[in-house]
DRENNU-810823 format. One record per residue: x, y, z of N, C-alpha, C, O in turn; residue number from 1. Coordinates in Angstrom, 3 decimals, m for minus. Example, Ala and Ser with C-alpha at 12.3 -4.5 7.8 and 13.67 -1.06 7.14 Angstrom:
+----------+----------+----------+----------+----------+----------+----------+----------+----------+----------+----------+----------+-----+
!     n_xx !     n_yy !     n_zz !    ca_xx !    ca_yy !    ca_zz !     c_xx !     c_yy !     c_zz !     o_xx !     o_yy !     o_zz ! pos !
+----------+----------+----------+----------+----------+----------+----------+----------+----------+----------+----------+----------+-----+
!   13.190 !   m5.690 !    7.800 !   12.300 !   m4.500 !    7.800 !   13.200 !   m3.300 !    7.800 !   14.236 !   m3.319 !    8.465 !   1 !
!   12.850 !   m2.250 !    7.080 !   13.670 !   m1.060 !    7.140 !   12.900 !    0.030 !    7.870 !   13.409 !    1.138 !    8.039 !   2 !
+----------+----------+----------+----------+----------+----------+----------+----------+----------+----------+----------+----------+-----+
// end
This chain:
+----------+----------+----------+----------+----------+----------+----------+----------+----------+----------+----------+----------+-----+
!     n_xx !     n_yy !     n_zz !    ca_xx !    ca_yy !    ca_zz !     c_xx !     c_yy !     c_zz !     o_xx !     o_yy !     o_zz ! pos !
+----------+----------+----------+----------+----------+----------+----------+----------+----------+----------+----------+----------+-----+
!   m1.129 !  m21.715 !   m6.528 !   m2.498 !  m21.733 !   m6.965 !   m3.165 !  m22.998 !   m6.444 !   m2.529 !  m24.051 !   m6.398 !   1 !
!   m4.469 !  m22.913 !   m6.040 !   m5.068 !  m23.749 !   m5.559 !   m6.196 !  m24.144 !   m6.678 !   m6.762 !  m23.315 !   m7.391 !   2 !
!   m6.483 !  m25.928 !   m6.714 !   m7.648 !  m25.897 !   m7.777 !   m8.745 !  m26.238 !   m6.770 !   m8.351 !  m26.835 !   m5.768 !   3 !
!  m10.181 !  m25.941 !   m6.863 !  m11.249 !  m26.100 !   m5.879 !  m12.036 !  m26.416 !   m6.627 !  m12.199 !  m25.266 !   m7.034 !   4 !
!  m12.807 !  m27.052 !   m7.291 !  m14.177 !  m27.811 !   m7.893 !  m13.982 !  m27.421 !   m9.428 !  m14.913 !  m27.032 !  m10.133 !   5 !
!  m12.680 !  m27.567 !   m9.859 !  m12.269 !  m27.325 !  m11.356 !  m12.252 !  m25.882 !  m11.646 !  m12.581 !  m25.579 !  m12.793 !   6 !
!  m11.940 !  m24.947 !  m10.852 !  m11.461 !  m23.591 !  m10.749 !   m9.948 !  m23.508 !  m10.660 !   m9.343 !  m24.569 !  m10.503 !   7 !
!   m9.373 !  m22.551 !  m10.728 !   m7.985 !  m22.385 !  m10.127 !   m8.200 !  m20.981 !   m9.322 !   m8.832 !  m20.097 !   m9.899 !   8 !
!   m7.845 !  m20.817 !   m8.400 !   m7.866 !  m19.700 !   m7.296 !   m6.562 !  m19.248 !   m7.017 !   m5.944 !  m20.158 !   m6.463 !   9 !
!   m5.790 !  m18.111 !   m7.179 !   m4.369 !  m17.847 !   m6.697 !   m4.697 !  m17.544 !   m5.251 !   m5.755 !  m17.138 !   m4.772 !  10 !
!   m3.017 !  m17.965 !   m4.398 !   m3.750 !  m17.972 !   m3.222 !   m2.280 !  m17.403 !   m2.918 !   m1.391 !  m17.373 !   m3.769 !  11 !
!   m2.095 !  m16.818 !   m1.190 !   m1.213 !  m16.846 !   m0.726 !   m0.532 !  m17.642 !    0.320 !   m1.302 !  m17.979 !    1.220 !  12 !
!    0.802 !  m18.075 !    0.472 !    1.092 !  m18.549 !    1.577 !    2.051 !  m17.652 !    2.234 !    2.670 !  m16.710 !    1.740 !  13 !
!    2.070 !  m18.174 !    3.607 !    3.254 !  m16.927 !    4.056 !    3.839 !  m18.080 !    5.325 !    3.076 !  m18.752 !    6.020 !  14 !
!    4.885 !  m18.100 !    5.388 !    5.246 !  m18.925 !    6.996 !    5.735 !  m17.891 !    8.141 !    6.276 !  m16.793 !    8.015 !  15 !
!    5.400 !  m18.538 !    9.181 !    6.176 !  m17.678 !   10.802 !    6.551 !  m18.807 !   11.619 !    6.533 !  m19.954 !   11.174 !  16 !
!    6.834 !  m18.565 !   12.607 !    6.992 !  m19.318 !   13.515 !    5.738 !  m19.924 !   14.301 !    5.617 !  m21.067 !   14.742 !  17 !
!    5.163 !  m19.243 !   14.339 !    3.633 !  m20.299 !   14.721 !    3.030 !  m21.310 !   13.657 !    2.253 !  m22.200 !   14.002 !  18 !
!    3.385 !  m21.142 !   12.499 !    2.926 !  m22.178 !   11.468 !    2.808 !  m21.696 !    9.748 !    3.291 !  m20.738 !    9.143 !  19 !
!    2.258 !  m22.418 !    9.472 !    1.941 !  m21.196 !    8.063 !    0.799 !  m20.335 !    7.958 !   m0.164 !  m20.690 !    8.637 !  20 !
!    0.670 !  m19.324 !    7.296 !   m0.556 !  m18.809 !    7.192 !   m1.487 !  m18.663 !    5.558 !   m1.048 !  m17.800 !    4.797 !  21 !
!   m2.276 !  m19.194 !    5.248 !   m2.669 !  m19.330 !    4.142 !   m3.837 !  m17.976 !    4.054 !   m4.788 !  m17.625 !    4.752 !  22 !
!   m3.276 !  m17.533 !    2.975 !   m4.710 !  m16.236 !    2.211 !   m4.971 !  m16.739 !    0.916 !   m4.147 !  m17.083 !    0.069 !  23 !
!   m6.295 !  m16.745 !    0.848 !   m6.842 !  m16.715 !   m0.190 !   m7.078 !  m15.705 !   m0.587 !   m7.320 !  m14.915 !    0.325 !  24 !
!   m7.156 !  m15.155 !   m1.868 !   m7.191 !  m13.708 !   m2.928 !   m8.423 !  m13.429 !   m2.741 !   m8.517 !  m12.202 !   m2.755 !  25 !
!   m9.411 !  m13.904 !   m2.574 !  m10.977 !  m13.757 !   m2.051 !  m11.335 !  m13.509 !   m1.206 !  m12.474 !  m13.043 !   m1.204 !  26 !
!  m10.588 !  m13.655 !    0.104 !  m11.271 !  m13.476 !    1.644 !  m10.140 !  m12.296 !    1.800 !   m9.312 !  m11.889 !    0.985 !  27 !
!  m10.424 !  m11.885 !    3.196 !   m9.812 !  m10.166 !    3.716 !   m9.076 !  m10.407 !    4.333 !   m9.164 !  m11.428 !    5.016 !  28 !
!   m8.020 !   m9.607 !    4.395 !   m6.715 !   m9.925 !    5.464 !   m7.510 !   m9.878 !    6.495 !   m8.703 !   m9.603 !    6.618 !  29 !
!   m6.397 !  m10.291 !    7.472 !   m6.807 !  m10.382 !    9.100 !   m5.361 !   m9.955 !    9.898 !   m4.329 !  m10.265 !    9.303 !  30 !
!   m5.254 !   m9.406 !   10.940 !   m4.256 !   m9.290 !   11.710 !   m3.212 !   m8.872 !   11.202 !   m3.349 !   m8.400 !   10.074 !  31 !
!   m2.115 !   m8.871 !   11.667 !   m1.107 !   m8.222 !   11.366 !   m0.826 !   m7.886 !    9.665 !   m0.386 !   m6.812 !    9.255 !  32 !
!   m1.180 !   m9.038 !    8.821 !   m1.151 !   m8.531 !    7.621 !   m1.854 !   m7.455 !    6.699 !   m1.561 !   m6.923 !    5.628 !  33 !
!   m2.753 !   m7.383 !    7.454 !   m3.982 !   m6.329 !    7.010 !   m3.625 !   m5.178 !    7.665 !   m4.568 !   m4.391 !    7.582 !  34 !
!   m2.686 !   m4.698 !    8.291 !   m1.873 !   m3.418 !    9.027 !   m0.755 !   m3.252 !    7.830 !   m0.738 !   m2.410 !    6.932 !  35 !
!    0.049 !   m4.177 !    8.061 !    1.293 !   m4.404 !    6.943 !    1.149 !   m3.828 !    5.298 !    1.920 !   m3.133 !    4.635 !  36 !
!   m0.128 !   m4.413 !    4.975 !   m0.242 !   m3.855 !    3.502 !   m0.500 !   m2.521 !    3.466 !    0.300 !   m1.788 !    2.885 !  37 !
!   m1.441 !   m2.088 !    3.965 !   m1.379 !    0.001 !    3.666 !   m0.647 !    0.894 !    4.901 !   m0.629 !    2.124 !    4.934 !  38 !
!   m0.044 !   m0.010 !    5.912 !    0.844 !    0.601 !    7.183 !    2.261 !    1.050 !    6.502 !    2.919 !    2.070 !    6.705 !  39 !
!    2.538 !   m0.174 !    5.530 !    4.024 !    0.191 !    4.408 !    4.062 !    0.975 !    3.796 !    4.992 !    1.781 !    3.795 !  40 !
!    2.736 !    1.046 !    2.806 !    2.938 !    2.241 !    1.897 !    2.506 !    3.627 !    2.776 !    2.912 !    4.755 !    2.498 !  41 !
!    1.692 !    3.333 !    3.777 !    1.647 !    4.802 !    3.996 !    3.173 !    5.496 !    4.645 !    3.691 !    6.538 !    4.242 !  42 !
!    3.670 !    4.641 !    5.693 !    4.647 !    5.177 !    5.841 !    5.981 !    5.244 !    5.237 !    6.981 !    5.788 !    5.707 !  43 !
!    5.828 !    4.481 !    3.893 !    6.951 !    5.022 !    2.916 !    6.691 !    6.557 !    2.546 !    7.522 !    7.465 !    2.535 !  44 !
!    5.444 !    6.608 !    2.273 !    4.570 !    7.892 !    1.591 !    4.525 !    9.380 !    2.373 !    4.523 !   10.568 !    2.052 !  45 !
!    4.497 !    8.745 !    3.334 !    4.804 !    9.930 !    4.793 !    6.456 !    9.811 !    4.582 !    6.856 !   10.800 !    3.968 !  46 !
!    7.400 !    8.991 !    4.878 !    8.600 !    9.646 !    4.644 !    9.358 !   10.118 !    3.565 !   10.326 !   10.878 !    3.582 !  47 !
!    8.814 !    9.589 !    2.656 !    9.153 !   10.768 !    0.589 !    8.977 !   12.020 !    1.084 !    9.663 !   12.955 !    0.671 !  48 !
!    7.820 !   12.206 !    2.239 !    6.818 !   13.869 !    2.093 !    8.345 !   14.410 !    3.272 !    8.834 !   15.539 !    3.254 !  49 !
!    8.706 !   13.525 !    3.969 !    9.076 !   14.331 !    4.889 !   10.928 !   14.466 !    4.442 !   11.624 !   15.342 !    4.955 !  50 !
!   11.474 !   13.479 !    3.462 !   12.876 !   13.158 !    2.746 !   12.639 !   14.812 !    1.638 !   13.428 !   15.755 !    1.709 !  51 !
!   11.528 !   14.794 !    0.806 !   11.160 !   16.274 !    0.139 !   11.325 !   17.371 !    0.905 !   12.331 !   18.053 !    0.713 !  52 !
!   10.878 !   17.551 !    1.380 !   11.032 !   18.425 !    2.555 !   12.145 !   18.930 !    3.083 !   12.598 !   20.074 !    3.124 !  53 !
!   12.648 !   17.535 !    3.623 !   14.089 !   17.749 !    4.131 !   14.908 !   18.394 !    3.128 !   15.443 !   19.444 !    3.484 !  54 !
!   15.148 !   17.929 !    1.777 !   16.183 !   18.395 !    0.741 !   15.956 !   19.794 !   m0.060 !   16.841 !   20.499 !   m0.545 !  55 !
!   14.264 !   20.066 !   m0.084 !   14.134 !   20.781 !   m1.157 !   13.215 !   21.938 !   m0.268 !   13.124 !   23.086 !   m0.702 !  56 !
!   12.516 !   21.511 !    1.065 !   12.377 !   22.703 !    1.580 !   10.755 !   22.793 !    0.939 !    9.978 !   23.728 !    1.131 !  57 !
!   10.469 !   21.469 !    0.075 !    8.941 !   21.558 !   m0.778 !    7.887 !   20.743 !    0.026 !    8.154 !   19.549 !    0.164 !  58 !
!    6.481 !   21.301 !    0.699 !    5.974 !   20.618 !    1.024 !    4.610 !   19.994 !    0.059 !    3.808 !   20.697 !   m0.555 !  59 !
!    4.618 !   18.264 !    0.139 !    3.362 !   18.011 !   m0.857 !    2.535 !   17.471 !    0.313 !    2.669 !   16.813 !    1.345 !  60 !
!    1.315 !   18.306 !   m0.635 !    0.402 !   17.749 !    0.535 !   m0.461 !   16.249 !   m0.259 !   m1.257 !   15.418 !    0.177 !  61 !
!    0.100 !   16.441 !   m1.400 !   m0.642 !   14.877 !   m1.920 !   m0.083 !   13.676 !   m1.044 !   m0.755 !   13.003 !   m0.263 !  62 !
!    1.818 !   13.472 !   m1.425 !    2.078 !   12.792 !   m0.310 !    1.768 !   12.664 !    0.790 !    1.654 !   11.523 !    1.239 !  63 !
!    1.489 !   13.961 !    1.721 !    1.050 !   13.678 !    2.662 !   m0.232 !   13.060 !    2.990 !   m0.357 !   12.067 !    3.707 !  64 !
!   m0.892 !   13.512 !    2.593 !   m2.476 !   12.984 !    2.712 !   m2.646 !   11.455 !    2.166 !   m3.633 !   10.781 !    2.456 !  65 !
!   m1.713 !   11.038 !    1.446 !   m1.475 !    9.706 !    0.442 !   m1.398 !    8.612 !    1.462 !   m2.052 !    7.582 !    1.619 !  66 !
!   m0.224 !    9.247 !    2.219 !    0.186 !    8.534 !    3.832 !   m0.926 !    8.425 !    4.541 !   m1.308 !    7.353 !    5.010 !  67 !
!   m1.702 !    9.830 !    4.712 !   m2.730 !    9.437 !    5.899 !   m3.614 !    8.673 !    5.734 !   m3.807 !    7.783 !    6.563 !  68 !
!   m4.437 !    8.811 !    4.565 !   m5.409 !    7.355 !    3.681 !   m4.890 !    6.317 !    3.785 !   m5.615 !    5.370 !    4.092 !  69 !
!   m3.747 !    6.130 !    3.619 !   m3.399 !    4.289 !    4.011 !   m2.952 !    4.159 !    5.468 !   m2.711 !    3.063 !    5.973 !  70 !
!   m2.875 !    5.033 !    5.962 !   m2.698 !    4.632 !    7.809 !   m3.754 !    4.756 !    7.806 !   m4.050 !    3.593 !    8.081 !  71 !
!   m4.971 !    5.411 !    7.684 !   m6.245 !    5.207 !    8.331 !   m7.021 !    3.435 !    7.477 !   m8.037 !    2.761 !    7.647 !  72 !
!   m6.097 !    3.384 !    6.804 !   m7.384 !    2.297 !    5.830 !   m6.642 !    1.269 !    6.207 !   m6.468 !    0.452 !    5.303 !  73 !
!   m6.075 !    0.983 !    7.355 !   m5.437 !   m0.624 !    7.866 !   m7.061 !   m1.203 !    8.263 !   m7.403 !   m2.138 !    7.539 !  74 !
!   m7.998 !   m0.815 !    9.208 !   m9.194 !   m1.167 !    9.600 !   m9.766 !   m1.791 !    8.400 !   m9.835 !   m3.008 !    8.232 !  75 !
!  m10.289 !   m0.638 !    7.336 !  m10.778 !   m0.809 !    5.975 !  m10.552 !   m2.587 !    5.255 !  m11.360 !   m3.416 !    4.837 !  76 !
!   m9.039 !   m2.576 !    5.394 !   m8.378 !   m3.256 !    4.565 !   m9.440 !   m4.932 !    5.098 !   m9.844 !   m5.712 !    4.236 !  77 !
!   m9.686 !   m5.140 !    6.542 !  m10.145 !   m6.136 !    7.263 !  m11.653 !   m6.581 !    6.574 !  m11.968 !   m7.702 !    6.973 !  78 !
!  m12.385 !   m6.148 !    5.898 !  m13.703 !   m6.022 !    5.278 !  m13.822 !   m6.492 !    3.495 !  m14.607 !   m7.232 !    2.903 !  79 !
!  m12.795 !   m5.774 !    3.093 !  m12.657 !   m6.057 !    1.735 !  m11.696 !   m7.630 !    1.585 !  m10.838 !   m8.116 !    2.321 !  80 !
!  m12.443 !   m8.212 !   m0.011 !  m10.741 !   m9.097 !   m0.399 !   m9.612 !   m8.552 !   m0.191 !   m9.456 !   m7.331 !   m0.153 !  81 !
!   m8.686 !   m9.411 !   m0.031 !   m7.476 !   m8.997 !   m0.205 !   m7.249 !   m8.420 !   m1.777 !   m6.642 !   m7.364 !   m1.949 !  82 !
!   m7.698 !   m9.071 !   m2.721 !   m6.919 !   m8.638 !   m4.209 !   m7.871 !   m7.372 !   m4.553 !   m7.424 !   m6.597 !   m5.399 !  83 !
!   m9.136 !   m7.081 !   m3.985 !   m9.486 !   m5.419 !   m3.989 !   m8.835 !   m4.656 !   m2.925 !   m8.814 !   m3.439 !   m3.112 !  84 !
!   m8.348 !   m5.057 !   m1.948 !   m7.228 !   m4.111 !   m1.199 !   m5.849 !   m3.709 !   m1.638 !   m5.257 !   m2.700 !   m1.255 !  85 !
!   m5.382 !   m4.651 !   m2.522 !   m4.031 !   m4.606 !   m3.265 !   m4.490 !   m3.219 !   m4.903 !   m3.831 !   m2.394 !   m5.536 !  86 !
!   m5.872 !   m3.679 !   m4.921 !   m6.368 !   m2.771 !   m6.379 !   m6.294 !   m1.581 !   m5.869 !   m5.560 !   m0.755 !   m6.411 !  87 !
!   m6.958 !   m1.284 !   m4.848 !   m7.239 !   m0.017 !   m4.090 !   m6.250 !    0.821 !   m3.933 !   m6.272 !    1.983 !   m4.338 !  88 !
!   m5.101 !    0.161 !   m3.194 !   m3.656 !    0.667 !   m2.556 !   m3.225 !    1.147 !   m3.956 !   m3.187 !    2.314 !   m4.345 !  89 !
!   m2.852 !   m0.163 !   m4.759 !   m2.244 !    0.372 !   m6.287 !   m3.006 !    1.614 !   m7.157 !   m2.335 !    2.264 !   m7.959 !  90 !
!   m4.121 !    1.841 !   m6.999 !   m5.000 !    2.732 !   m7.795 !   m5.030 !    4.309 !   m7.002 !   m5.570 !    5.308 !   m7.477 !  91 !
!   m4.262 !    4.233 !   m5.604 !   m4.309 !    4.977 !   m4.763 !   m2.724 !    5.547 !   m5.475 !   m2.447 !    6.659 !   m5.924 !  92 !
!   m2.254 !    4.864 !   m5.414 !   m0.144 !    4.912 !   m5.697 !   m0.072 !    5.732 !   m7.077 !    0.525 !    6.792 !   m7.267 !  93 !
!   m0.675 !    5.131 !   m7.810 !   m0.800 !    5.630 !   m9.234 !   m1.106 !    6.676 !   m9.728 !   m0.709 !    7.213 !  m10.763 !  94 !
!   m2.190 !    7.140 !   m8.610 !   m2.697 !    8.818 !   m8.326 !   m2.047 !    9.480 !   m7.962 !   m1.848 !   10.561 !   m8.515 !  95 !
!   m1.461 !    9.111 !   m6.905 !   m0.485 !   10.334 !   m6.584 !    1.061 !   10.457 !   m7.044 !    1.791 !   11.392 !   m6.715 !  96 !
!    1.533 !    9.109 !   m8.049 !    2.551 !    9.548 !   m9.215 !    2.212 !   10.205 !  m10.171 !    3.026 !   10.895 !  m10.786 !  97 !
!    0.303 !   10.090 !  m10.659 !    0.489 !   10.948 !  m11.965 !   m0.336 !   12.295 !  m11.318 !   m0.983 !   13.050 !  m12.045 !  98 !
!   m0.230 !   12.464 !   m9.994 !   m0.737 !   13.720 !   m9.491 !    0.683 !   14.667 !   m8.933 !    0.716 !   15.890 !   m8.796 !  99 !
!    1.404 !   14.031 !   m8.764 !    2.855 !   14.470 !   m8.304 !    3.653 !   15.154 !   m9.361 !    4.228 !   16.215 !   m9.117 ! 100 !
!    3.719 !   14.394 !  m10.899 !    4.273 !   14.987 !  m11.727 !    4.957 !   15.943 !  m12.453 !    5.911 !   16.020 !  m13.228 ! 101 !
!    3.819 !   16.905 !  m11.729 !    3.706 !   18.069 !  m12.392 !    4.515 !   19.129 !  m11.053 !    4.582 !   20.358 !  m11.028 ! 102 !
!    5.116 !   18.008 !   m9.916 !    5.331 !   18.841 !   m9.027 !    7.140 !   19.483 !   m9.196 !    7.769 !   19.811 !  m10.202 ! 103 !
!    7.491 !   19.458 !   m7.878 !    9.062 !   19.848 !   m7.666 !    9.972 !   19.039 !   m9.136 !    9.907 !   17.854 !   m9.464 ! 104 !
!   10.896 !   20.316 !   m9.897 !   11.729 !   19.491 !  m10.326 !   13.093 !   19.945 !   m9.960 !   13.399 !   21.137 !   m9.947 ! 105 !
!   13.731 !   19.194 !   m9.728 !   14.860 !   19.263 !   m8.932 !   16.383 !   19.185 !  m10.180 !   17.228 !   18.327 !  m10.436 ! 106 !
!   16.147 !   20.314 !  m10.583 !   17.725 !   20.532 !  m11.355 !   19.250 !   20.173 !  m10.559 !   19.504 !   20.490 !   m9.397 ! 107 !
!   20.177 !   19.435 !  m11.497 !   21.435 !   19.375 !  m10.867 !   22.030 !   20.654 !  m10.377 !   21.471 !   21.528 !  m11.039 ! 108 !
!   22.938 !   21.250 !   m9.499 !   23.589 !   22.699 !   m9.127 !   24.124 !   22.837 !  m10.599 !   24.079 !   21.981 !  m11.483 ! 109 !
!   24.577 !   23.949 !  m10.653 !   25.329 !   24.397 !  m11.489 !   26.822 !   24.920 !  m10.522 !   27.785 !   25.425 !  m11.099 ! 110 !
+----------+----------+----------+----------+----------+----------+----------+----------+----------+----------+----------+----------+-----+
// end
């Protein structure tokens, strides 16, 4: 946390080999990290749809489409804060667990 004119601001740091990189929770990703945050979940989200599939032969198209909204919203992500891009993603995730629910249930064999 950073204090700035008797505020406290949570902030991020991250290191690489070129140096460190500092985010603030207020300003918008940039570059590779702003790919990274909805590039992960979408393609976790795309491979659940395609691991379902594989086992159960069930296709969701929530997952799927879940995936394609966060591969298309790496651009997006560059415009907004970061901590409304993290709200977004999470409020996105949350939808399609309590939209999924009601889907495949997968009994042990008998």
């Amino acid at each position: 946390m950073t204090a700035s004119s008797g505020t406290i601001r949570p902030s991020i740091k991250l290191s690489s080999r070129q140096g460190e990189l500092h985010y603030d929770l207020t300003e918008p990703l940039h570059g590779v990290v702003a790919w990274a945050l909805p590039g992960g979940v979408g393609v976790f989200l795309l491979a659940s749809a395609a691991l379902l599939f594989r086992t159960t032969s069930h296709r969701s198209p929530l997952l799927l489409a879940g995936g394609a909204v966060c591969l298309v919203a790496g651009p997006a992500v560059t415009f907004v804060p970061s901590l409304v891009a993290l709200a977004l993603l999470a409020a996105l995730v949350t939808a399609l667990v309590l939209g999924s629910s009601n889907g495949v249930h997968i009994s042990a064999p008998q």
